[in-house]
C-alpha positions in Angstrom: 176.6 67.1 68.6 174.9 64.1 68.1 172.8 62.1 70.8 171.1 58.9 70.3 167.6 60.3 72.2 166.5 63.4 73.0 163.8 64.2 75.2 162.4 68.0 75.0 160.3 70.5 76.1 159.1 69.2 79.9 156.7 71.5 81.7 159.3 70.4 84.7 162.4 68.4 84.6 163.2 66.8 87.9 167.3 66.3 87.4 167.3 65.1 91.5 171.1 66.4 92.3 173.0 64.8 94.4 174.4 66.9 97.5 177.8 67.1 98.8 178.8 64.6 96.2 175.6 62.0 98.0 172.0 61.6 99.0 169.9 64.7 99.9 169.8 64.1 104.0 167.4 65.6 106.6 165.5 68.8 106.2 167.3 69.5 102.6 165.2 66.3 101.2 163.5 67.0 98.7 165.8 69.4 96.1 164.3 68.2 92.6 166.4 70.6 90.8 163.5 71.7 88.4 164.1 72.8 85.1 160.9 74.4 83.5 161.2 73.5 79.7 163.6 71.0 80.0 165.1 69.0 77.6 167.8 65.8 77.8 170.5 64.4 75.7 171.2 60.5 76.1 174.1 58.4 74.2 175.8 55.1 74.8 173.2 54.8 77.6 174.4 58.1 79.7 172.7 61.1 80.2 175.2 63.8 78.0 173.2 66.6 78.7 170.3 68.9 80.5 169.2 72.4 80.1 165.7 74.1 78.7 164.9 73.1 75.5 166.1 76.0 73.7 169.3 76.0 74.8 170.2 71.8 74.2 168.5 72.2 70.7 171.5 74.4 69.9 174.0 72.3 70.4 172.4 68.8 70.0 170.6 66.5 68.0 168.8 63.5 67.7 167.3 60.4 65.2 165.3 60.0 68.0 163.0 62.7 70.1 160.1 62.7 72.6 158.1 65.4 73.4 157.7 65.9 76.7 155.1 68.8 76.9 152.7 69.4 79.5 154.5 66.2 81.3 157.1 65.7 84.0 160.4 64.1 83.2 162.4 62.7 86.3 164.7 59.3 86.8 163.3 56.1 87.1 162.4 55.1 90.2 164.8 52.8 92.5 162.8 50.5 94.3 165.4 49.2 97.5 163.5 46.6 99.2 161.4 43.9 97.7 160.2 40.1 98.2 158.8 39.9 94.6 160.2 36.3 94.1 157.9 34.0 95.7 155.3 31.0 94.4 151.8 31.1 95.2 149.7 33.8 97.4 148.3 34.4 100.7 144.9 35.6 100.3 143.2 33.7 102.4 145.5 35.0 105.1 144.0 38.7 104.3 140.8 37.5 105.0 141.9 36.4 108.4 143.3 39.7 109.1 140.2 41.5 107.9 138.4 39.0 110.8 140.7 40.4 113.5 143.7 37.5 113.5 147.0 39.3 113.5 150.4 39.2 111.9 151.7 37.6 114.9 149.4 35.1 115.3 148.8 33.7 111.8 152.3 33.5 111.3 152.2 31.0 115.2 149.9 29.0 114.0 152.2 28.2 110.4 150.8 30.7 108.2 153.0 34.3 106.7 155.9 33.5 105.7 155.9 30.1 106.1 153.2 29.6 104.0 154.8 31.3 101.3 158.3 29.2 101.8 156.3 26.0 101.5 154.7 26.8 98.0 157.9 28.7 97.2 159.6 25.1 97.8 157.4 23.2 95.6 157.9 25.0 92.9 160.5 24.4 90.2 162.6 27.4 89.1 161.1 27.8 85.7 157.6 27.7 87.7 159.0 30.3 89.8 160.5 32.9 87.6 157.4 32.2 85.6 155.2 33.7 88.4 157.3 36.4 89.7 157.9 38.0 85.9 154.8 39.6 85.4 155.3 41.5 89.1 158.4 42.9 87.6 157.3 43.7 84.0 154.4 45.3 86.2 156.8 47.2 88.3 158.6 48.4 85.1 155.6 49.8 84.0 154.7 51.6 87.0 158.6 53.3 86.2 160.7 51.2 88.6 164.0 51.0 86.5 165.8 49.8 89.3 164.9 47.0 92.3 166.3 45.1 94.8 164.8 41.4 95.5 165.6 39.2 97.8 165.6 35.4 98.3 164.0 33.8 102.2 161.5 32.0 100.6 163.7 28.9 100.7 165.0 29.0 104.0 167.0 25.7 103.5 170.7 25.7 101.6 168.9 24.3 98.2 165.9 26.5 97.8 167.7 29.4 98.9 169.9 28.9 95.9 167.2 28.2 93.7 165.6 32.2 94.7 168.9 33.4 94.1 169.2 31.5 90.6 165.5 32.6 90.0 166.4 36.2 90.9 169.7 36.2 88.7 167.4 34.7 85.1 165.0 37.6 85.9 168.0 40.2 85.7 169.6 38.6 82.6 166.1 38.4 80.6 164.1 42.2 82.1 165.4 45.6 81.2 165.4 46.8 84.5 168.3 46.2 86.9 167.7 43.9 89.7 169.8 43.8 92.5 169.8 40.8 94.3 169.7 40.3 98.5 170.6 36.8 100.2 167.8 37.1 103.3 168.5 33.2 104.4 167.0 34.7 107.7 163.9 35.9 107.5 162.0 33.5 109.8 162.8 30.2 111.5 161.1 27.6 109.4 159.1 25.0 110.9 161.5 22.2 111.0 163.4 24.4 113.4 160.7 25.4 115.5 162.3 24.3 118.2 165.7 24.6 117.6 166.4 28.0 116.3 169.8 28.8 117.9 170.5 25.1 115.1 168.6 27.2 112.1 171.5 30.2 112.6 174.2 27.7 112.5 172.8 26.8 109.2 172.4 30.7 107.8 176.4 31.2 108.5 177.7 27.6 108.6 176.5 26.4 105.1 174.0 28.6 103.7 175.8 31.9 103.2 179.2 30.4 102.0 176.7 28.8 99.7 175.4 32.1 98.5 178.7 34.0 98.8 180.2 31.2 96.3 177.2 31.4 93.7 178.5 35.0 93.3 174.8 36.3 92.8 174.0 38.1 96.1 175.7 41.4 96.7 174.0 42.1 100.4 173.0 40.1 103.1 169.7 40.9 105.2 167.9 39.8 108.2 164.8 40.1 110.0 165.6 41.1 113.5 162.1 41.5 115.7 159.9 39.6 117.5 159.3 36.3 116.3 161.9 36.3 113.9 165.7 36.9 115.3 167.2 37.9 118.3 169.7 40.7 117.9 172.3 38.7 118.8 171.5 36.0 116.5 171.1 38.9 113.8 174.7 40.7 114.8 176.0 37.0 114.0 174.7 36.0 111.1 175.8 39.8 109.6 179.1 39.6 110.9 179.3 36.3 108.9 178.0 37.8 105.7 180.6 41.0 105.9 183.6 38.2 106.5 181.8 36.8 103.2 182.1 39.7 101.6 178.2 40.7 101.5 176.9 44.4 102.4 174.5 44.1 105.4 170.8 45.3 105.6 167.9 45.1 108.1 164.7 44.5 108.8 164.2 46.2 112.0 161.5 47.7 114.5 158.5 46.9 112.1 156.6 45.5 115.2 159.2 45.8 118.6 162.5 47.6 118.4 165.3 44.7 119.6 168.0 47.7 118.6 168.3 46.6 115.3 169.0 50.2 114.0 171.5 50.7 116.3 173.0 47.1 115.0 173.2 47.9 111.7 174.9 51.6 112.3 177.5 49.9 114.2 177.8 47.4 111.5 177.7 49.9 108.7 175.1 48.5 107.0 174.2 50.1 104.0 170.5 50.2 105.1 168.1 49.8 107.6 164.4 49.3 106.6 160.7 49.4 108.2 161.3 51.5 111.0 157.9 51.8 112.6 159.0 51.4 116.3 162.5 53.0 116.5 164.0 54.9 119.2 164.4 58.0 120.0 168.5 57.1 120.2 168.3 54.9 117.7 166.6 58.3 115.3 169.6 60.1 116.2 172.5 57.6 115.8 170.6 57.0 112.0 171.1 61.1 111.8 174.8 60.8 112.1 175.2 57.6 109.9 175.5 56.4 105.8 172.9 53.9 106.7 169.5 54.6 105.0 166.9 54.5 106.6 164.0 52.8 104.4 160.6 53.4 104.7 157.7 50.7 103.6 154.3 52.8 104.3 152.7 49.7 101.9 153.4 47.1 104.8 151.6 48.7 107.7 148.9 49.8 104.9 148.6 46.3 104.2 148.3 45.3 107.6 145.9 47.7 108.5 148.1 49.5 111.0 148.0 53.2 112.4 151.6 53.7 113.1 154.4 54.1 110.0 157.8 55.1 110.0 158.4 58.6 112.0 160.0 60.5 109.1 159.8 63.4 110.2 162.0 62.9 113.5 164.6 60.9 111.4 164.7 64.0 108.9 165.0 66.4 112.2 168.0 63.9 113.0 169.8 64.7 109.3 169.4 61.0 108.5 169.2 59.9 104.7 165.1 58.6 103.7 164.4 56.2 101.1 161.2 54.9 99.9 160.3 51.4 98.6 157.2 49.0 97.9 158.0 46.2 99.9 156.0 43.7 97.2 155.5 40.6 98.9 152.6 38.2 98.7 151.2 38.3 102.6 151.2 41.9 103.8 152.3 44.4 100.7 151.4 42.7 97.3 152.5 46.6 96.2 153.8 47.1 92.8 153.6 50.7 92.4 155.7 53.5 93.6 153.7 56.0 92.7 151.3 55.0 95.5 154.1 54.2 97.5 155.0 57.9 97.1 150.8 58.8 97.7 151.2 56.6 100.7 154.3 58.3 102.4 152.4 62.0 101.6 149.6 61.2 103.4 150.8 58.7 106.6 154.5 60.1 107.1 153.6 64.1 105.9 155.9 64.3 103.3 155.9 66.5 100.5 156.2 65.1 96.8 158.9 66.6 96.3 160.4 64.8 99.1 158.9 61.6 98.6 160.3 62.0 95.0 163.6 62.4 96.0 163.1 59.2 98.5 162.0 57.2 95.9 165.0 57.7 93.4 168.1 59.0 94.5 168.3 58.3 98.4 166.5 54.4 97.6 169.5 54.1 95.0 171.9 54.6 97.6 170.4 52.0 99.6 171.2 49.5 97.0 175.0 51.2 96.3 174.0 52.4 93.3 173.6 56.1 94.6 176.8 57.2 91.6 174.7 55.3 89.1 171.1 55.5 89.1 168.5 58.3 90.5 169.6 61.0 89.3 169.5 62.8 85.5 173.2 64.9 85.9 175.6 64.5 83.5 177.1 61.7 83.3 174.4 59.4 85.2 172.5 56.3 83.7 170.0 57.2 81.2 167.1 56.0 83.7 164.2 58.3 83.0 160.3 58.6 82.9 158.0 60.6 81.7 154.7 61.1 83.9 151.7 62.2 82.3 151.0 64.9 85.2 151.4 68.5 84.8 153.4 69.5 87.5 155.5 67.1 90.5 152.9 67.8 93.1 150.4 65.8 91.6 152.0 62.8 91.8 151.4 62.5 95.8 148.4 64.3 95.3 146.9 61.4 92.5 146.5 58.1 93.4 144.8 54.9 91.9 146.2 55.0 88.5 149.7 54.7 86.2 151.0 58.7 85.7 153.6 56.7 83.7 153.4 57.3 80.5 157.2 56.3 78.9 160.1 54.4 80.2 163.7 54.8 79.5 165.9 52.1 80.6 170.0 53.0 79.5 168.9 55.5 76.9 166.4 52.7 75.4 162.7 53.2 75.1 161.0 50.4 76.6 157.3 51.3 77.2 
């Protein structure tokens, strides 16, 4: 039978299967369904088959073929949580921090994000999805096929739109998939300093029908935690976005936990990201739940902070783990999973395999794409990368440099 690429002889093929027909959850994380001597048929964009080599040769053939020897095949990597649409940068800010100033306290005096919405405002959209390409095509390179991005840059009804326009001319002119997340509230911008119970009835009076009727954002997100939103204010504005018809996310417990977790469980949001200071309860009710719980190890890496997400106790719990960069110009300018994935072996003790698994299937269910993307079974996107590493565990065990030597994107070679 006739493919249109074939991939062959892989000292390990990482297929990543799914399990019980979803995401590999708690203490079963990390099944990379190895196949020693692998090989992989892809047409029309699908992967059509996977075996050992010798046994696909048999049956199919291609005008196109990579060998794979001495190299690690696995699917692209899903990257569910990113801010990589902004103007400007904050380095000045990293400085501060290196002096002892915090998060907190550059952010009070109108620095973080802030700083960031007011460049991010200045700029014109072709200025903007000038400056946020290259972080992409980077990504790509580094093997992210797949990434969410989010707008809350704007934090106003025009500029918000202008991200989210931004966000969908990236998609329509990169080969890799973006996914695109309305996050009108992700701080209270200056203007409503003192009036932020006036800056919510914005977000659901006129900015998220706004968004919902551009038909570019297919979740809604929010940053519930100190000095941002009240959990109230967040259950409010998310409620609104569902009604819209947008999937809710989180940001919750990266520096207090308001019982945003437990928020976006009862909401069923599709995930729930950062994670630093959850609860005990909180850990369990995610054990129980579809919601994801996404890990960002580059933010308190960034930051300089001890603490990261407890992994371990949410994989006791039987919850689902995802990893993701978290690029974003003030705390986590991060555009590599593969360190991502170094990161979360060494801060939140988990094995490659794992961290693997986090990073491709599980992270693609954080973005609904779980039946699509992050895995290599039959019948799955051809989304696939070839690391120049000769077996999985070096890939958290490496760290500093690309292992990505080829990128498949639908079947197409694109690096």
């Amino acid at each position: 039978m006739k493919a249109d690429l074939f991939i062959h002889s892989a000292t390990q093929l990482c297929v990543v299967p799914h399990h019980d027909g979803g995401p590999q959850r708690g203490r079963r994380l990390g099944d990379l369904g190895i196949i020693e001597d692998g090989a992989l048929a892809c047409a029309d964009g699908r992967v059509v088959a996977v075996g050992r080599t010798e046994t696909l040769r048999a049956d199919w053939w291609a005008p196109v073929e990579i060998d794979a020897s001495e190299r690690v095949v696995c699917p692209g990597f899903v990257d569910p949580h990113t801010h990589v649409v902004w103007a400007g940068d904050r380095a000045d800010e990293f400085v501060q921090r290196i002096g002892g100033a915090t998060y907190q306290e550059i952010m009070a005096s109108g620095g973080g994000i802030m700083s960031t919405v007011r460049t991010t405002r200045a700029a014109p959209l072709a200025q903007l999805v000038a400056e946020s390409r290259p972080r992409l095509e980077r990504m790509l390179a580094h093997g992210t096929t797949t990434v969410e991005v989010k707008s809350g840059y704007g934090l106003g009804t025009t500029s918000e739109l202008k991200m989210l326009q931004a966000i969908a001319a990236l998609d329509a002119t990169l080969p890799l998939t973006i996914v695109p997340t309305f996050l009108g509230a992700h701080a209270v911008p200056t203007e409503f300093a003192h009036d932020p119970a006036g800056y919510v009835d914005l977000v659901v009076e006129e900015m998220l029908p706004a968004a919902a009727d551009s038909g570019i954002p297919r979740f809604c997100d929010i940053f519930c935690d100190v000095g941002a939103f009240t959990l109230e204010q967040s259950r409010r504005v998310l409620t609104a976005a569902r009604a819209l018809g947008m999937i809710p996310k989180i940001h919750a417990d990266e520096f207090e936990s308001l019982g945003g977790t437990a928020l976006a469980v009862e909401l069923g949001a599709i995930s729930a990201d950062h994670l630093v200071r959850t609860t005990a309860t909180e850990i369990e009710l995610l054990g129980h739940a579809d919601t994801v719980a996404v890990a960002l190890p580059a933010t308190p890496f960034g930051l300089g902070h001890r603490d990261y997400t407890p992994a371990s106790d949410i994989l006791a719990a039987g919850g689902i783990l995802a990893l993701a960069t978290d690029c974003n110009p003030g705390t986590a300018w991060c555009e590599s999973m593969p360190f991502v994935i170094a990161l979360a072996c060494r801060t939140m003790h988990l094995t490659p395999a794992q961290a693997l698994v986090a990073a491709t299937l599980n992270s693609a269910y954080a973005v609904g794409l779980g039946e699509e993307v992050g895995s290599l079974e039959v019948d799955r996107a051809a989304d696939v990368i070839i690391l120049d590493l000769p077996d999985v565990n070096h890939l958290g065990y490496r760290f500093g440099a690309n292992p990505v030597q080829r990128v498949i994107k639908g079947g197409r070679i694109i690096l």
